[in-house]
N, C-alpha and C positions, 0 to 999 in steps of 0.2 A: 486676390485682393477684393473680389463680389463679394458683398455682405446679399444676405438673403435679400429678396423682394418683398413689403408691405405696400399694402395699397396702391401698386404702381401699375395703370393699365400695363397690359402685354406690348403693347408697341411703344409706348416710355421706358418699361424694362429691358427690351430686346436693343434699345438702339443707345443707352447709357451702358450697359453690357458690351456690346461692340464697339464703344469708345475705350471700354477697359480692357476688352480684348485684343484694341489693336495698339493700345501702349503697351502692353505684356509683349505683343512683335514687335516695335519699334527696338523694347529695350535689349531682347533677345539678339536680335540682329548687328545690333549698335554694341553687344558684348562679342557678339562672333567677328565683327569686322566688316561683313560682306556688305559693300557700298552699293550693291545693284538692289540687292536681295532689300536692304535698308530704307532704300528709296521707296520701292514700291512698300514697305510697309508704312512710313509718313505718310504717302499719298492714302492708302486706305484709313489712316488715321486721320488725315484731315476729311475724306469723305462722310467718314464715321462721326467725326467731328459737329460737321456741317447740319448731317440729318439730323442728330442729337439736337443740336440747336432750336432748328426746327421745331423739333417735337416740345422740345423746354417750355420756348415760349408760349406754345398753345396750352399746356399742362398747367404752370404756374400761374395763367390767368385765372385758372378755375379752383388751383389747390393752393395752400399752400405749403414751403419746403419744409421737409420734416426734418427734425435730426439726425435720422440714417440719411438721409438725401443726402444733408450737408456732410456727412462725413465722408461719402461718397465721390463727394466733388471736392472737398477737399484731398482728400488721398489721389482724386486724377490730376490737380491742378500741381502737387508736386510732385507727381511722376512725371509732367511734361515741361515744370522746370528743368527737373533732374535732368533729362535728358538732352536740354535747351544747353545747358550749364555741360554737361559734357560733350556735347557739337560745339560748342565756343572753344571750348579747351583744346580740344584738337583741332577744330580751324585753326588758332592763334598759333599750333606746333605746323599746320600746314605752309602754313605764311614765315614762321622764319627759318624754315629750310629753304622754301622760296627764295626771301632775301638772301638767305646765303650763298645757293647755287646762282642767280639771278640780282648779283644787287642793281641798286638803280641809281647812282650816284652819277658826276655831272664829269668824270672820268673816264676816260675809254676804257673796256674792257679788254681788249684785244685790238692792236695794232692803233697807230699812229692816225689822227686824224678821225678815224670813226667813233660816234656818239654811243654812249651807253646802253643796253636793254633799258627802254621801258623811258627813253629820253625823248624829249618831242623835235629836238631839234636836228638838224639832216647832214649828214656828214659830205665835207667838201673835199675828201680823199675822191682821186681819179681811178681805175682802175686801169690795167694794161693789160693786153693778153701775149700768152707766150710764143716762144715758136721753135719749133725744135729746126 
């Protein structure tokens, strides 16, 4: 997804590169599944993120954005839709297997007296112990 470099110092280049670099891992990982693996590449994307910024702001005061620039940021900023938009989608599938294994209603789930998962109020069921 790199479109070549014009006129872009080397340390504006290396660090909008590495923000493309690390949505290319994000997406990769976010296709393979691996939730650990996934994590640590978001975090490298938002660090990535971070110094990019950085760097933007002191660049743009001096130049202005060309139209590879902008095509450039555009194509990252819907790559991290994209991917925003597929973490939503599968959160929303996390959360209603949740609900279903776990619902939260104002019913006991089990046994007479005791308060539902996820209920705030405190059950007045006693307990007894056995005795053989």
């Amino acid at each position: 997804m790199t479109l070549t470099a014009q006129n872009f110092p080397p340390q504006f280049e290396r660090a909008l590169s590495g923000v493309e670099q690390a949505l290319e891992q994000v997406r990769a990982h976010l296709a393979q599944g691996n939730v650990s693996e996934m994590e640590a590449a978001c975090k490298a994307l938002q660090n990535a993120m971070m110094a990019w910024s950085q760097m933007r702001s002191q660049w743009l005061k001096t130049q202005s954005a060309s139209p590879q620039l902008k095509l450039r940021l555009e194509a990252t900023r819907v790559g991290i839709a994209q991917v925003r938009e597929t973490l939503a989608r599968r959160a929303a599938g996390v959360q209603r297997a949740l609900q279903i294994l776990l619902p939260s209603g104002s019913a006991a789930t089990y046994g007479r007296g005791a308060a539902a998962f996820g209920s705030s109020s405190k059950s007045e069921a006693s307990f007894t112990s056995l005795s053989a």
